[in-house]
PDB file of N, CA, C and O in Angstrom:
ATOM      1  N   UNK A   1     122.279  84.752 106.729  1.00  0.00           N
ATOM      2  CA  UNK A   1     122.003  84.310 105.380  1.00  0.00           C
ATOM      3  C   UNK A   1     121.887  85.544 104.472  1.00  0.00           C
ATOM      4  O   UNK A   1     121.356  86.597 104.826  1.00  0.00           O
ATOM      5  N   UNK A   2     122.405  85.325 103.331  1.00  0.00           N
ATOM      6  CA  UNK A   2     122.352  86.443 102.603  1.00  0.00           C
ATOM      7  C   UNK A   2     121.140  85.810 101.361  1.00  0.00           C
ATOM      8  O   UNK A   2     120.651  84.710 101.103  1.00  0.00           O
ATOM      9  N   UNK A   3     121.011  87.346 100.769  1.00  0.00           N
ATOM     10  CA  UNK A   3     119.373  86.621  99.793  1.00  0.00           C
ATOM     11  C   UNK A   3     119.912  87.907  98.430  1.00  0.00           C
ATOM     12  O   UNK A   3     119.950  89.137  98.474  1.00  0.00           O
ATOM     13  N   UNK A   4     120.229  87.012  97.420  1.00  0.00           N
ATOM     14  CA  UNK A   4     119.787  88.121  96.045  1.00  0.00           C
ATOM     15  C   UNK A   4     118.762  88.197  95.488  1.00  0.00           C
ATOM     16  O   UNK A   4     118.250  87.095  95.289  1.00  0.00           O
ATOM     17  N   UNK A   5     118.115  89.178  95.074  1.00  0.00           N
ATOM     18  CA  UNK A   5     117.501  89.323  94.536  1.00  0.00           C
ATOM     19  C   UNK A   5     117.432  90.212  93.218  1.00  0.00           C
ATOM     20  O   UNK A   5     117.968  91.319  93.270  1.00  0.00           O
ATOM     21  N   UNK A   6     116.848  89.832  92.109  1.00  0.00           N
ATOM     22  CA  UNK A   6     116.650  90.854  90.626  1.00  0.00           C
ATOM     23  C   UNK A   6     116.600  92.077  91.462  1.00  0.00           C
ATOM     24  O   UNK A   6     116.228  92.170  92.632  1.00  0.00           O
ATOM     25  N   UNK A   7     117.186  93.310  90.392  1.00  0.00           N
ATOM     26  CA  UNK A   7     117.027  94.773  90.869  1.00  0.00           C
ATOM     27  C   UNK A   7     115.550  95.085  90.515  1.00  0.00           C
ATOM     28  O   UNK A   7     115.331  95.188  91.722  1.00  0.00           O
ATOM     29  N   UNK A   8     114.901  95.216  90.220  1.00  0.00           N
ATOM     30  CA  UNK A   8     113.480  95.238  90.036  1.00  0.00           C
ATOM     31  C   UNK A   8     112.407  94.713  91.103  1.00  0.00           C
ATOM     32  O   UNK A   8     111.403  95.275  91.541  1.00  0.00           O
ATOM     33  N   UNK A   9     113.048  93.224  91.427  1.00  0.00           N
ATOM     34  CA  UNK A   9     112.082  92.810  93.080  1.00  0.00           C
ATOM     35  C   UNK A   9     112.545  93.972  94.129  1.00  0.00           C
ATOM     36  O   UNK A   9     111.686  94.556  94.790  1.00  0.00           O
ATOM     37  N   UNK A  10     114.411  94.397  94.307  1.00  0.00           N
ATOM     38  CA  UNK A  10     114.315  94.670  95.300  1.00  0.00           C
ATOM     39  C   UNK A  10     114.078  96.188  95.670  1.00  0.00           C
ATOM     40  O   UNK A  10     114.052  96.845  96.710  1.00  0.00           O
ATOM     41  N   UNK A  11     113.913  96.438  94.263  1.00  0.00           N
ATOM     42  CA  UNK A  11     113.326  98.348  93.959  1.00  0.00           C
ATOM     43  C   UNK A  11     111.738  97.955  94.227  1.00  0.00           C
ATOM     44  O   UNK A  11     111.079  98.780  94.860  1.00  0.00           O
ATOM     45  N   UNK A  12     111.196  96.938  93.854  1.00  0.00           N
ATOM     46  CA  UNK A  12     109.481  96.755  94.157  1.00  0.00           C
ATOM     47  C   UNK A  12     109.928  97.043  95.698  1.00  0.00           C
ATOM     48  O   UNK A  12     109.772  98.188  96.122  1.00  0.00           O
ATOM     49  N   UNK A  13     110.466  96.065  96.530  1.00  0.00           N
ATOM     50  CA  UNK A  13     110.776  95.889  98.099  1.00  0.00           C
ATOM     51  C   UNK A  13     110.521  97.131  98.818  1.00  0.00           C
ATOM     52  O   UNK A  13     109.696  97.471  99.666  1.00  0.00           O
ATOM     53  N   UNK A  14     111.618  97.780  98.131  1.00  0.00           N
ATOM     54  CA  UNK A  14     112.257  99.060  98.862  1.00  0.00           C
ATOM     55  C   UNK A  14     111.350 100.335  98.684  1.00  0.00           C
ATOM     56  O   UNK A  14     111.583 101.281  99.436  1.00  0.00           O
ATOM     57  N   UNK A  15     110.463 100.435  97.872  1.00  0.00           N
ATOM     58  CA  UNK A  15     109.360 101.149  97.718  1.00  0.00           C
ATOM     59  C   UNK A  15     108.058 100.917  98.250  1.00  0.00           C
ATOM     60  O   UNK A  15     107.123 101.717  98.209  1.00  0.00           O
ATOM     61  N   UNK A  16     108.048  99.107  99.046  1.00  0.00           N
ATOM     62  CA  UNK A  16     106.734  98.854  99.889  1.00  0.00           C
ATOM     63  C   UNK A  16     107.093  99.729 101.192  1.00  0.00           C
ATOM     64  O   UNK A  16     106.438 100.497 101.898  1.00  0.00           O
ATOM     65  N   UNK A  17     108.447  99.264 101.197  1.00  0.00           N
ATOM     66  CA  UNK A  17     109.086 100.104 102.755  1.00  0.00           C
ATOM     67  C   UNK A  17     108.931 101.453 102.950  1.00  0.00           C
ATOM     68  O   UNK A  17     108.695 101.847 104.092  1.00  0.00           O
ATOM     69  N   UNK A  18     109.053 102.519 101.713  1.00  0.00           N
ATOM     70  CA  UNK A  18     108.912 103.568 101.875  1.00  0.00           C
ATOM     71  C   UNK A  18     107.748 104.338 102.044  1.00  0.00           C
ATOM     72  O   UNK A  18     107.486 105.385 102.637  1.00  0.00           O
ATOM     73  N   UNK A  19     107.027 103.409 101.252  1.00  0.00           N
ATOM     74  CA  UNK A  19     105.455 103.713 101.756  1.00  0.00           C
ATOM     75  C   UNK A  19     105.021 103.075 102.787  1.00  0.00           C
ATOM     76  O   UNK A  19     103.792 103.147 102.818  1.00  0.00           O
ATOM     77  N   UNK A  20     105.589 102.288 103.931  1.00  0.00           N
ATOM     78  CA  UNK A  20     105.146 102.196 105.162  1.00  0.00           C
ATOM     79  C   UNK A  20     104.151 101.096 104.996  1.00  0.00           C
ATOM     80  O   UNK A  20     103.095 101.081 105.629  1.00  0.00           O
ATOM     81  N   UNK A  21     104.450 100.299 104.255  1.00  0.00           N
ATOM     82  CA  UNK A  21     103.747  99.231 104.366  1.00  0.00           C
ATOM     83  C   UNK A  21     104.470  97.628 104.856  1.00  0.00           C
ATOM     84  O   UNK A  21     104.017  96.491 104.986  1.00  0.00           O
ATOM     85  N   UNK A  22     105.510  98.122 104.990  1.00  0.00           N
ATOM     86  CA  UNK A  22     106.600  97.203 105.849  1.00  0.00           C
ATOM     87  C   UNK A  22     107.674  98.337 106.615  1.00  0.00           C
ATOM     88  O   UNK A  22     108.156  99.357 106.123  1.00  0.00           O
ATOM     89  N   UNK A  23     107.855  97.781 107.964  1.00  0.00           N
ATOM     90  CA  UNK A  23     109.261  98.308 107.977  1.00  0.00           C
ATOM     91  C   UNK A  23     110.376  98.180 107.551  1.00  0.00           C
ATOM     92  O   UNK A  23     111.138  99.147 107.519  1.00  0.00           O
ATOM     93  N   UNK A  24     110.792  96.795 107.065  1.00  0.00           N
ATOM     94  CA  UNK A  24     111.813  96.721 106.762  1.00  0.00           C
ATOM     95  C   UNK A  24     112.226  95.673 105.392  1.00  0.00           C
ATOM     96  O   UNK A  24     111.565  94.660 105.623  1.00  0.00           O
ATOM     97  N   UNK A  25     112.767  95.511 104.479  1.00  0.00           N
ATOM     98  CA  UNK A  25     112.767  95.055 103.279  1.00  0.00           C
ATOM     99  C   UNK A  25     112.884  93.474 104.286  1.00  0.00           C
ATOM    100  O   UNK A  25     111.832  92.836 104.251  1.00  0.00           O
ATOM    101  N   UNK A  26     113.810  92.944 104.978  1.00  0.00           N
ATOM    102  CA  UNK A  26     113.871  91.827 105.730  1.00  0.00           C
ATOM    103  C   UNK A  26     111.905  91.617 106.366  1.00  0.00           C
ATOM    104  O   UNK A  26     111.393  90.502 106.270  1.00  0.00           O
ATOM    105  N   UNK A  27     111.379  92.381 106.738  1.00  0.00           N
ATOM    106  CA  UNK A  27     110.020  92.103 107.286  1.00  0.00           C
ATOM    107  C   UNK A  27     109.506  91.569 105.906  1.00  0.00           C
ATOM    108  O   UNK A  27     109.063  90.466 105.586  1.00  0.00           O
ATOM    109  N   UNK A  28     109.682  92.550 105.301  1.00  0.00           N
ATOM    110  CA  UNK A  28     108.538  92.027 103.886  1.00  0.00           C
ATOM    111  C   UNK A  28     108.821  90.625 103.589  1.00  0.00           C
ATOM    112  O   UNK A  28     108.015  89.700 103.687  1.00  0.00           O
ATOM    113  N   UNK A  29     110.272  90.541 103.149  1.00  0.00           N
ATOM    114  CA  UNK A  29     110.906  89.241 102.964  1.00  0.00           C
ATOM    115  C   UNK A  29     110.168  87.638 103.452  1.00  0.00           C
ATOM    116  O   UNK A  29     109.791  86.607 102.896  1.00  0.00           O
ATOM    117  N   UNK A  30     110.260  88.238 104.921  1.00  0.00           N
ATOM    118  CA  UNK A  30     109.487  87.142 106.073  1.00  0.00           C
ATOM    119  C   UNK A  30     107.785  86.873 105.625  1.00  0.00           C
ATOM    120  O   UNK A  30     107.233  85.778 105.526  1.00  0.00           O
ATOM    121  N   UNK A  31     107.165  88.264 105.394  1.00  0.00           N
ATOM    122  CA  UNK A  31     105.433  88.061 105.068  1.00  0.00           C
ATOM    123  C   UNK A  31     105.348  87.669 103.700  1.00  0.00           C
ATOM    124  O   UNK A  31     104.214  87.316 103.377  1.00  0.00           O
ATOM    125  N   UNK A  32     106.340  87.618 102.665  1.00  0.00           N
ATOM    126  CA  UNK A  32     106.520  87.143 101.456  1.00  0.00           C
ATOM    127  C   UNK A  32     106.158  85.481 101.796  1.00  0.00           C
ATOM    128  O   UNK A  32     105.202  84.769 101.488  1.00  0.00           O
ATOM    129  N   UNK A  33     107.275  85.267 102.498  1.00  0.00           N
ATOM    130  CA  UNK A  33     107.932  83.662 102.533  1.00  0.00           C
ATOM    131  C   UNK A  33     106.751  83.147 103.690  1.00  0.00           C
ATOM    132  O   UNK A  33     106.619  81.924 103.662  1.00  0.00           O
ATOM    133  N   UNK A  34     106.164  83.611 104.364  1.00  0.00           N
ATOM    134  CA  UNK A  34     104.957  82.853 105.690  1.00  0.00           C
ATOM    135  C   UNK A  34     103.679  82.551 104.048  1.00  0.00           C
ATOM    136  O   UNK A  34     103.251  81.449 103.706  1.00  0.00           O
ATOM    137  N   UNK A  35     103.370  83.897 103.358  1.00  0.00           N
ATOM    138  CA  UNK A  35     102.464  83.943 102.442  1.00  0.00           C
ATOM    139  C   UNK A  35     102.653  82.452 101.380  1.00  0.00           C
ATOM    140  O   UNK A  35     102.072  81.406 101.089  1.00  0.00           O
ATOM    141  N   UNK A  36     103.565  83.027 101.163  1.00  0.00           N
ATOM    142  CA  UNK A  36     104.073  81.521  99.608  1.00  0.00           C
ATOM    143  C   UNK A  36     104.063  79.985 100.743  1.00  0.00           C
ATOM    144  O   UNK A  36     103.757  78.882 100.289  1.00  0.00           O
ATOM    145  N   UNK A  37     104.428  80.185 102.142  1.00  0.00           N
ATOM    146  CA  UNK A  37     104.373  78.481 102.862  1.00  0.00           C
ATOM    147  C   UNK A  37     102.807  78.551 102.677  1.00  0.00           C
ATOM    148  O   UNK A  37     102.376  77.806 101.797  1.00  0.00           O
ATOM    149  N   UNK A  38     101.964  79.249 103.291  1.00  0.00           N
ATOM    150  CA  UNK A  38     100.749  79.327 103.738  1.00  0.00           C
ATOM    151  C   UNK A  38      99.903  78.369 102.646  1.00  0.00           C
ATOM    152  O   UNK A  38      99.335  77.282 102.748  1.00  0.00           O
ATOM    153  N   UNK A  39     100.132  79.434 101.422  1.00  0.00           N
ATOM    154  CA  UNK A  39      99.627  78.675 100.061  1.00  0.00           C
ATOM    155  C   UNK A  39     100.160  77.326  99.613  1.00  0.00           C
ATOM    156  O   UNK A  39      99.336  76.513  99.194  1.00  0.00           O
ATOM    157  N   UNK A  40     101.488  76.984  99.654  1.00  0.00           N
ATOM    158  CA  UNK A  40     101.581  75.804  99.516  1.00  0.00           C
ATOM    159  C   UNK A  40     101.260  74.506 100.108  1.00  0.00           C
ATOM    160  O   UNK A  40     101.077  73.425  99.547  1.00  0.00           O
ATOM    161  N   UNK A  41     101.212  74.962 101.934  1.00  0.00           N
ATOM    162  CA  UNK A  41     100.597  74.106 102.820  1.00  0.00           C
ATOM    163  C   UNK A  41      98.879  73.696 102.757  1.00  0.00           C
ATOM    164  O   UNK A  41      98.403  72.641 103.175  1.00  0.00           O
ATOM    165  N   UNK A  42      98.181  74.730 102.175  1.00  0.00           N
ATOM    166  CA  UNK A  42      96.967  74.802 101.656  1.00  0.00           C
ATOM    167  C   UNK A  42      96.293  73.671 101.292  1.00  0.00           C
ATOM    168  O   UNK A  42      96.145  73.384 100.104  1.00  0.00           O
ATOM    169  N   UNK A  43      95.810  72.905 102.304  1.00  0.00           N
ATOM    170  CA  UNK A  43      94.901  71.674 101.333  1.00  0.00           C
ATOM    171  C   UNK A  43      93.426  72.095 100.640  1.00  0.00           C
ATOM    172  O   UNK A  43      93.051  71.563  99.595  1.00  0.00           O
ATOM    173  N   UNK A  44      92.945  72.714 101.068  1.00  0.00           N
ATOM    174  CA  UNK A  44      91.868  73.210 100.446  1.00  0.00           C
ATOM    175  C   UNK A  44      90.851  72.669 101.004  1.00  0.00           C
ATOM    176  O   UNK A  44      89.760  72.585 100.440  1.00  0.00           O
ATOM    177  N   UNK A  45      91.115  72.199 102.290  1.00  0.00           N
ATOM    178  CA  UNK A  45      89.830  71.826 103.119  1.00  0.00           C
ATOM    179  C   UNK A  45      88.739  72.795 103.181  1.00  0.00           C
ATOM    180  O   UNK A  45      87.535  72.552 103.103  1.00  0.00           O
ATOM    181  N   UNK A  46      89.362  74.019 103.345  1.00  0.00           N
ATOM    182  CA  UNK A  46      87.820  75.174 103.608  1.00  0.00           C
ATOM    183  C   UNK A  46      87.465  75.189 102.537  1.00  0.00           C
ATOM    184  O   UNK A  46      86.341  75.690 102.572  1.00  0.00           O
ATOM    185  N   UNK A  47      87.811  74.858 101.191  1.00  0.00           N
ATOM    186  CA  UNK A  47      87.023  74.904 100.492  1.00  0.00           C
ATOM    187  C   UNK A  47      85.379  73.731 100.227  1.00  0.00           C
ATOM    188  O   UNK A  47      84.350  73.929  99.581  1.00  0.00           O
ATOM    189  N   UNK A  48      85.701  72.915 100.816  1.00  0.00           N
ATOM    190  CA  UNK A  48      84.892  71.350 100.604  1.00  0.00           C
ATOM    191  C   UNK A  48      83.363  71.952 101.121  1.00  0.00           C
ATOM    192  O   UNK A  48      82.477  71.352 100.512  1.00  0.00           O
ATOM    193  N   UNK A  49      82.854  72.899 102.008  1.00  0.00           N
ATOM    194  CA  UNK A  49      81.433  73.544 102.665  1.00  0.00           C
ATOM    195  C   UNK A  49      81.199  74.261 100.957  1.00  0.00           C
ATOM    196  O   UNK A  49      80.255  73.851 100.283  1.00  0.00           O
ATOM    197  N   UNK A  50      81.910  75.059 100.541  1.00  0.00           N
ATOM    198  CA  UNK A  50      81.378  75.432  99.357  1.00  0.00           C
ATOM    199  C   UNK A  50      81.121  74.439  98.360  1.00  0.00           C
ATOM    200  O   UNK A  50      80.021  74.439  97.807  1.00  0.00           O
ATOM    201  N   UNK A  51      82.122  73.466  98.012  1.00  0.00           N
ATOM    202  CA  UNK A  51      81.994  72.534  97.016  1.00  0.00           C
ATOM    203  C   UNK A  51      80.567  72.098  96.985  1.00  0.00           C
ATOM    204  O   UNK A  51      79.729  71.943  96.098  1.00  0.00           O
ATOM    205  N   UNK A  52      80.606  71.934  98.504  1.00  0.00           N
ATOM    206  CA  UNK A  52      79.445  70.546  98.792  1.00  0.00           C
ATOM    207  C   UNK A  52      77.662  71.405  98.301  1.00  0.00           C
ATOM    208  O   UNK A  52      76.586  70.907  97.971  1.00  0.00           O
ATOM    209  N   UNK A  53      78.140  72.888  98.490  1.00  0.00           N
ATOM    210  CA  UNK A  53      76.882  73.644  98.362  1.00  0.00           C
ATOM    211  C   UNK A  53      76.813  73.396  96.981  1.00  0.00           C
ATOM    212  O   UNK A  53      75.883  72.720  96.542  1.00  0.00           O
ATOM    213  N   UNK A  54      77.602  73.815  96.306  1.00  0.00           N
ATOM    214  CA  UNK A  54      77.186  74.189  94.891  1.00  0.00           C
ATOM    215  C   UNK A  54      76.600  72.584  94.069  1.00  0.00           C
ATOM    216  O   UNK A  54      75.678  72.402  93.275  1.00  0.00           O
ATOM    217  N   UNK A  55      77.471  71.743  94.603  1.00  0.00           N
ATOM    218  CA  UNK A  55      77.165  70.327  93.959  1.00  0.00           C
ATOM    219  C   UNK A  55      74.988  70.132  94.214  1.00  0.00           C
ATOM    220  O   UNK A  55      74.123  69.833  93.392  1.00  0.00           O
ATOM    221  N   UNK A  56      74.882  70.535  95.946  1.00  0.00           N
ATOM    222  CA  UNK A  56      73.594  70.398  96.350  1.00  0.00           C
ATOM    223  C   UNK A  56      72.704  71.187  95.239  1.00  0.00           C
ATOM    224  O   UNK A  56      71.642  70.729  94.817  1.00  0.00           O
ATOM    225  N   UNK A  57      73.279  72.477  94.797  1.00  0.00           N
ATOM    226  CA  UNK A  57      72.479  73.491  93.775  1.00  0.00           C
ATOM    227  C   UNK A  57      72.267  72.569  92.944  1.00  0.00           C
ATOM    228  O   UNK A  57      71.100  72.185  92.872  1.00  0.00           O
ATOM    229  N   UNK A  58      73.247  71.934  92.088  1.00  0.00           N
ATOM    230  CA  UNK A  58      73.662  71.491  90.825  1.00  0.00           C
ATOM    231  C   UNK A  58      72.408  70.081  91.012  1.00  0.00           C
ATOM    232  O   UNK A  58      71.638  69.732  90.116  1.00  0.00           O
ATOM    233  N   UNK A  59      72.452  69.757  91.737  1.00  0.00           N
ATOM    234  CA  UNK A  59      71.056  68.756  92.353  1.00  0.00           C
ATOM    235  C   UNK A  59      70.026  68.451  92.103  1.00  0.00           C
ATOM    236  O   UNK A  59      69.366  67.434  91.891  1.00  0.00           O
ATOM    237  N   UNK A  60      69.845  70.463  92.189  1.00  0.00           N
ATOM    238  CA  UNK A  60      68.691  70.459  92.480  1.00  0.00           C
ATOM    239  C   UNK A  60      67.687  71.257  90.995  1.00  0.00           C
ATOM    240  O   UNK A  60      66.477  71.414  90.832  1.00  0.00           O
ATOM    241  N   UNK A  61      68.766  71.568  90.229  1.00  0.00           N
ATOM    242  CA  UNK A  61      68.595  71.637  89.525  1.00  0.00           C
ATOM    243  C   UNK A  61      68.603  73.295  89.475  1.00  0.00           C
ATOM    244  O   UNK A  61      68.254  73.857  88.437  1.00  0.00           O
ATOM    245  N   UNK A  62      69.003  74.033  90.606  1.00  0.00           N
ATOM    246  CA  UNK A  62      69.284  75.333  90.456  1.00  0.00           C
ATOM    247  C   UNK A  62      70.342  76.277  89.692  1.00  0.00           C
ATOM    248  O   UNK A  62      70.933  77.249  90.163  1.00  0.00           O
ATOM    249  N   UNK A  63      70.417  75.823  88.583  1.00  0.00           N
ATOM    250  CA  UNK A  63      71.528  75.835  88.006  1.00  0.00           C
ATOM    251  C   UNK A  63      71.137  77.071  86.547  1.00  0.00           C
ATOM    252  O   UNK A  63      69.939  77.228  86.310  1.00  0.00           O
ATOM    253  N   UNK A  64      72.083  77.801  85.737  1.00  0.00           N
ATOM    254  CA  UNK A  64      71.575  78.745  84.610  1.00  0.00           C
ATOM    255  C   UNK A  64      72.870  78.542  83.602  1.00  0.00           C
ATOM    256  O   UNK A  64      73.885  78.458  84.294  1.00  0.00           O
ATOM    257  N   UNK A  65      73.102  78.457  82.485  1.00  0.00           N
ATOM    258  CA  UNK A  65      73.763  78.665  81.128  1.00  0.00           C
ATOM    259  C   UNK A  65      74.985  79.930  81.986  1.00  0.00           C
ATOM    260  O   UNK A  65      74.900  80.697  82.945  1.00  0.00           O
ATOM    261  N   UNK A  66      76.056  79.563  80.979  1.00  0.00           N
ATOM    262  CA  UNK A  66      76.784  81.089  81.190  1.00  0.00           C
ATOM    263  C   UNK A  66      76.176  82.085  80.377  1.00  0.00           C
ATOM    264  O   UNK A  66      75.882  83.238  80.695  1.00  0.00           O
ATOM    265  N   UNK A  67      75.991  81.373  79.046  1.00  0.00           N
ATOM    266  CA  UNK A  67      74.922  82.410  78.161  1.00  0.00           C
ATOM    267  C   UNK A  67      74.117  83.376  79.225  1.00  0.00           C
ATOM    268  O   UNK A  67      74.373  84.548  79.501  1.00  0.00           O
ATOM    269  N   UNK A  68      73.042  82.517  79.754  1.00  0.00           N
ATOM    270  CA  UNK A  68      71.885  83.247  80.637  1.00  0.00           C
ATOM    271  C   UNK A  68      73.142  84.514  81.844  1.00  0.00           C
ATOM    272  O   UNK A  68      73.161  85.744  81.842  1.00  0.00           O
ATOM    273  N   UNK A  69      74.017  83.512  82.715  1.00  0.00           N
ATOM    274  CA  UNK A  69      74.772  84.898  83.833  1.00  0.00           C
ATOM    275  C   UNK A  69      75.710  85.943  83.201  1.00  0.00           C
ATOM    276  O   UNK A  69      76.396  86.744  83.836  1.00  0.00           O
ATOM    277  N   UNK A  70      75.632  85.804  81.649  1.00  0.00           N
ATOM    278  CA  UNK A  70      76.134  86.668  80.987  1.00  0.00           C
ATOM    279  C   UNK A  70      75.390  87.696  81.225  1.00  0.00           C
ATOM    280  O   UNK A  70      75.430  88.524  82.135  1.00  0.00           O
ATOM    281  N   UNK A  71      74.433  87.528  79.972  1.00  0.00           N
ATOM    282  CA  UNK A  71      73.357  88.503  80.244  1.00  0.00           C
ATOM    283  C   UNK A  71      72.928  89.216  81.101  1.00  0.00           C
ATOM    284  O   UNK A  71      72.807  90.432  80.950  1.00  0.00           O
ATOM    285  N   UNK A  72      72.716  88.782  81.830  1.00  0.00           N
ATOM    286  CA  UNK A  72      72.007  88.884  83.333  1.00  0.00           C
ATOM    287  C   UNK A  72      73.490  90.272  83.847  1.00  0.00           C
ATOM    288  O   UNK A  72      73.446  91.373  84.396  1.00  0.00           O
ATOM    289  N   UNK A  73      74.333  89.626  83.431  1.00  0.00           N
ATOM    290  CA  UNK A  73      75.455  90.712  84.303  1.00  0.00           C
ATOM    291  C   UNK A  73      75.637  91.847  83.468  1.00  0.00           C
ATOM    292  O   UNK A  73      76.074  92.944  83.817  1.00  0.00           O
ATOM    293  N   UNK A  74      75.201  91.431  82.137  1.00  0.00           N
ATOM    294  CA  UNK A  74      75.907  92.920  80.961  1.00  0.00           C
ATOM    295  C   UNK A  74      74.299  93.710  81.602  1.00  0.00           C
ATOM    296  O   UNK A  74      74.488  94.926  81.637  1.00  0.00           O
ATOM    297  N   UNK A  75      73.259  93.452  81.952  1.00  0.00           N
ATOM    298  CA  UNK A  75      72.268  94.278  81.871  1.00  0.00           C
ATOM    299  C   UNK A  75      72.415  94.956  83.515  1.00  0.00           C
ATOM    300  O   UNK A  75      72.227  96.153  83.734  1.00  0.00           O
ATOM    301  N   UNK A  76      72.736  94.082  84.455  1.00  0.00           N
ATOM    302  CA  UNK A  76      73.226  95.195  85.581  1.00  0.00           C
ATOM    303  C   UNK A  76      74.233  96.215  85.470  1.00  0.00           C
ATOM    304  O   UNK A  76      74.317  97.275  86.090  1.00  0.00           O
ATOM    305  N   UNK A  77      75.085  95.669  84.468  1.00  0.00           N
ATOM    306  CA  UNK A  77      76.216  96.450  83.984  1.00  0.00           C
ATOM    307  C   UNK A  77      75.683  97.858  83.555  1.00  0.00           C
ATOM    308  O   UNK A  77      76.037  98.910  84.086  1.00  0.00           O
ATOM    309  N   UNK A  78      74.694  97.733  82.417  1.00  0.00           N
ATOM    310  CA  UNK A  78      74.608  98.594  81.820  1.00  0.00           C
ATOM    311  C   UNK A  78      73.272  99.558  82.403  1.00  0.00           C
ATOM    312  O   UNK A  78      72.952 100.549  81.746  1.00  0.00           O
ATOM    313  N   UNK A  79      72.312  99.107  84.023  1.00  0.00           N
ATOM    314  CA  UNK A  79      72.348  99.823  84.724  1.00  0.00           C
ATOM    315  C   UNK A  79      72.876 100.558  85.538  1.00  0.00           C
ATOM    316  O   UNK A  79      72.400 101.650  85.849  1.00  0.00           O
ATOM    317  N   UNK A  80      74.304  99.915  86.171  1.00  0.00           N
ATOM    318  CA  UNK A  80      74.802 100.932  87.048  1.00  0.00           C
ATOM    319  C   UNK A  80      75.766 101.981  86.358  1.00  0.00           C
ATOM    320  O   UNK A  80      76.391 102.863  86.946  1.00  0.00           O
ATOM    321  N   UNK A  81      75.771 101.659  84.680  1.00  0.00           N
ATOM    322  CA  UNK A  81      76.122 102.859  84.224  1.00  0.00           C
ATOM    323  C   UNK A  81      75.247 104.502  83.286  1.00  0.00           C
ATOM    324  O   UNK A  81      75.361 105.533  82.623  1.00  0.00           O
ATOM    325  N   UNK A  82      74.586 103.727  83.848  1.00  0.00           N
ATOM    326  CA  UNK A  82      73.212 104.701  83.361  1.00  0.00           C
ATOM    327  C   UNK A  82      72.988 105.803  84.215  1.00  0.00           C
ATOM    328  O   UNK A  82      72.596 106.908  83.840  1.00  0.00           O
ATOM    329  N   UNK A  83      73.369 105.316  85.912  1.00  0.00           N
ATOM    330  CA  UNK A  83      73.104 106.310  86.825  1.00  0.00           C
ATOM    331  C   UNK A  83      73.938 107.345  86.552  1.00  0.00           C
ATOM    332  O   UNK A  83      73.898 108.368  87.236  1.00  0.00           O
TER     333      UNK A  83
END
């Protein structure tokens, strides 16, 4: 099978290869195409243990404004740039 590709994907390709992060533009090709099935086959079952947590938070009333985890994050922010 032959495969075209834009000169730009296959200059991205050919530069994963050279840096040794594939051997071969055909390998990448393959961990491209397993990656894109993987995600599409994806039901999102592992996600449902988290769902189910956060809904239990949401419950319980453990819950804060984005306003409030704003804040909350610009002021860690603007400790760890203080150090």
């Amino acid at each position: 099978m032959n495969v075209t590709l834009p000169s730009d994907q296959l200059e991205w390709l050919e530069a994963q290869v050279a840096a040794g992060r594939f051997r071969s533009v055909d390998e990448a090709l393959m961990v491209a195409v397993a990656d894109l099935k993987a995600m599409r086959d994806d039901d999102l079952a592992w996600a449902k243990p988290y769902v189910d947590e956060a809904r239990a938070s949401i419950a319980r009333g453990d819950v804060s404004s984005g306003e409030d985890f704003l804040k909350r994050l610009d002021t860690k922010i603007g400790a760890l740039r203080s150090r």
